[in-house]
C-alpha positions in Angstrom: 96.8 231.7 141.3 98.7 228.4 142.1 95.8 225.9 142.4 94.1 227.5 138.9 97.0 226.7 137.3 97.3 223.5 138.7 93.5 222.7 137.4 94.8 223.9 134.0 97.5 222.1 133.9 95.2 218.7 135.0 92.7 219.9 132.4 95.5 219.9 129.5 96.8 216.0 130.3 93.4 214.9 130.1 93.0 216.6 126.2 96.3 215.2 125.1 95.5 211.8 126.6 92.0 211.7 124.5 93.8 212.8 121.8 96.1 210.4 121.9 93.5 207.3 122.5 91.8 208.4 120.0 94.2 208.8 117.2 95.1 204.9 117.7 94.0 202.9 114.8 90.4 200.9 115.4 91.8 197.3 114.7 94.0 198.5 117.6 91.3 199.2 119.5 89.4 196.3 118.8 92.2 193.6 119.3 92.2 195.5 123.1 88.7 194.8 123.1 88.7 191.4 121.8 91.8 190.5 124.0 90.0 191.7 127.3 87.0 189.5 126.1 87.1 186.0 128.4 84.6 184.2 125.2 87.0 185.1 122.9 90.4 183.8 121.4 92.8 185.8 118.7 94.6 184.4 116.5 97.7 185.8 114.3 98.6 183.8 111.0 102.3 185.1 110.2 104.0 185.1 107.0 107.6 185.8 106.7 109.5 186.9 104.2 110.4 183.4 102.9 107.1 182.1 102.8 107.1 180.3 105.9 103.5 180.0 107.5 103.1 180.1 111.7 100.0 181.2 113.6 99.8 181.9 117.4 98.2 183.8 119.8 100.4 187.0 119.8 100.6 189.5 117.1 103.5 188.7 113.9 107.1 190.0 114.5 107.8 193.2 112.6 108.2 192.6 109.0 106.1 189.5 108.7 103.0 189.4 106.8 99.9 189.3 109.5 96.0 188.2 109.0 94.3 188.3 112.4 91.1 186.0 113.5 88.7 186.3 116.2 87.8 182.9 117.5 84.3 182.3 119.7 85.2 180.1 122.6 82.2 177.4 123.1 80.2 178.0 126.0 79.6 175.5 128.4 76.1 174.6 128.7 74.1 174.7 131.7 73.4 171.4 133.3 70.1 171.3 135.1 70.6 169.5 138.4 68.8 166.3 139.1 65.1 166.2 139.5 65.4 164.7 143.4 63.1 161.8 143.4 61.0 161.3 146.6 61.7 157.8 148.6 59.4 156.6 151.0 60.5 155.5 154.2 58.2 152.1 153.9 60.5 149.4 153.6 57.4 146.9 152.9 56.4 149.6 150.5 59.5 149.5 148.3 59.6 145.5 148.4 56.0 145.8 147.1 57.2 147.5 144.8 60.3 146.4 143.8 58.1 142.3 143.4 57.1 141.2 140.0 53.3 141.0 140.1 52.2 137.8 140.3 49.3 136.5 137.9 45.6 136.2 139.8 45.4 132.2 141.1 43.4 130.8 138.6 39.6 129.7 140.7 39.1 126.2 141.7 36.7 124.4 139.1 33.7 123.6 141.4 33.8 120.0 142.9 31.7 117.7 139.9 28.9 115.3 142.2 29.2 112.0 140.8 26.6 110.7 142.9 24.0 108.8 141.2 20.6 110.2 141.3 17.7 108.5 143.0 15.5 106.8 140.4 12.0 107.6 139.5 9.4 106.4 141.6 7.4 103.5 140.4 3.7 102.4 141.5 2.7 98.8 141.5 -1.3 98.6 140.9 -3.9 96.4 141.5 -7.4 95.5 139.7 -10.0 94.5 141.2 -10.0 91.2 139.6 -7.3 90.4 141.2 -4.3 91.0 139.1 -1.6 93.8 138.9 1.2 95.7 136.8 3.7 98.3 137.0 2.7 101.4 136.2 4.7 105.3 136.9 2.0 107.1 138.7 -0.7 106.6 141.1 -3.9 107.7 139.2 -3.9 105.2 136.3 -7.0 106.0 133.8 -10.5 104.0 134.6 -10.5 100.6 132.7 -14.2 99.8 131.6 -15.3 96.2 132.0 -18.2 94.8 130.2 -20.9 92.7 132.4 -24.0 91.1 131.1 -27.3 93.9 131.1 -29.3 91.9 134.1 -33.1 93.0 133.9 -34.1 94.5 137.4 -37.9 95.6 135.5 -38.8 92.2 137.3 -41.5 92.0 134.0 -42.1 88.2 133.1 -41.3 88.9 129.0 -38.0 90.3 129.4 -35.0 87.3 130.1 -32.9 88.1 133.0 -29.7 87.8 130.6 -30.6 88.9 127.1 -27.4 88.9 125.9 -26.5 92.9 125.7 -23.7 94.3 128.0 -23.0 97.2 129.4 -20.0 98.9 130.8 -18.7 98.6 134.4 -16.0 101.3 135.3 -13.1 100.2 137.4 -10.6 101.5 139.7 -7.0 100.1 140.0 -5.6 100.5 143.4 -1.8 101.6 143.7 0.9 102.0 146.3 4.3 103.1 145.8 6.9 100.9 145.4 9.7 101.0 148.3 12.8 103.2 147.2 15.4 99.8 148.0 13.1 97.8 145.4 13.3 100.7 142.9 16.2 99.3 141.4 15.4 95.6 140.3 12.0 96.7 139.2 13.1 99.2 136.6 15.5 96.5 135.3 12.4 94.5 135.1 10.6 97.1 133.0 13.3 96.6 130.5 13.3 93.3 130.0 10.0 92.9 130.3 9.7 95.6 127.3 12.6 94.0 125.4 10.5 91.2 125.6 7.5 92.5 123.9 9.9 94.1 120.9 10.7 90.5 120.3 7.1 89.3 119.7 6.8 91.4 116.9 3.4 92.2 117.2 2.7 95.9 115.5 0.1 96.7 118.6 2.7 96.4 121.2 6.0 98.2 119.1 5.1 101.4 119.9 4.2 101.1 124.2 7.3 99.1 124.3 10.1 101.2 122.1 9.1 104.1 125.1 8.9 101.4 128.1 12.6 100.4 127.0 14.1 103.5 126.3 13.2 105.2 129.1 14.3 102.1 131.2 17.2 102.1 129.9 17.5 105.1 130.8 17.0 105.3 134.3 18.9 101.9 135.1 22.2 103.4 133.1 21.8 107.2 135.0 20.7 105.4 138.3 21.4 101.9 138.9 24.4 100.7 137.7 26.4 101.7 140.4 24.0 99.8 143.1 24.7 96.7 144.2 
């Protein structure tokens, strides 16, 4: 009998105290809730009976006129730690990279020869009367010499020399001209071509305008420099 009454008795504090929690107004309630919320702040803005304003954190004195606000506290937001960069334990690798590039060395300009070329070989020719020339290669053309038409028939009516001629082909005979003389007889070429220019005959202009220029030429590229 004692410990059933005792349950009962347990039983009955447990109804009043719901009873009693329950019957409390909801603001109440909620400022309990708010207050026991750490993101939250409450604010009371009091109004006394003069007209004098003051707001703080605790509820109004009794008598004063009370309006109650809920204040969000911010939330700190989350950092994100470092992204941990990876170091290499080269030292010569970090210098490397740590050094300006430097520009590409610009290529040596190839060495210009300023050697003077060799000049053109030359030919000196002879005929077989006896003379000779200049001439720039070794197989001049075959020079046709007329000779009086002798009569070999041996006939008694025909003159030995009747006066006709006929054509005798001849070879010039050539040898090259040593490289150490190459020099003085191209200048010699030139004047001997400047020479026919000044005779003014219309035969000669043409052979000798080439014969000088390309004298010229060879004795500016080739023999100026010799001595």
């Amino acid at each position: 009998m004692k410990t059933s009454a005792s349950a009962i008795a347990i039983c009955v504090s447990l109804i009043v105290a719901a009873t009693a929690i329950a019957g409390q107004p909801a603001a109440k309630r909620k400022a309990k809730t708010v207050a026991n919320d750490p993101n939250s702040t409450v604010i009371y803005r009091c109004t006394a009976a003069d007209g004098m304003l003051s707001i703080q954190s605790v509820p109004c004195p009794h008598g004063q006129h009370q309006e109650r606000s809920v204040i969000a506290r911010p939330i700190d937001p989350v950092t994100p730690l470092p992204t941990s960069i990876a170091t290499t334990s080269d030292p010569a690798a970090s210098t490397a990279a740590a050094a300006p590039t430097q520009p590409a060395a610009a290529a040596p300009s190839p060495a210009v020869d300023d050697t003077p070329l060799p000049p053109p070989p030359l030919y000196r020719c002879h005929t077989p009367s006896g003379g000779s020339y200049v001439n720039d290669t070794d197989s001049p053309p075959e020079r046709c010499r007329e000779v009086p038409l002798v009569n070999i028939s041996g006939s008694q009516n025909v003159p030995e020399h009747d006066g006709r001629m006929q054509c005798e082909m001849e070879h010039d005979r050539c040898e090259r001209i040593a490289d150490q003389e190459l020099c003085a007889t191209w200048q010699q070429r030139l004047r001997e071509a400047k020479a026919m220019l000044e005779l003014g005959n219309p035969d000669l202009v043409e052979r000798a305008t080439t014969q000088r220029d390309q004298s010229q030429r060879v004795v500016d590229r080739a023999c100026l420099t010799q001595h």
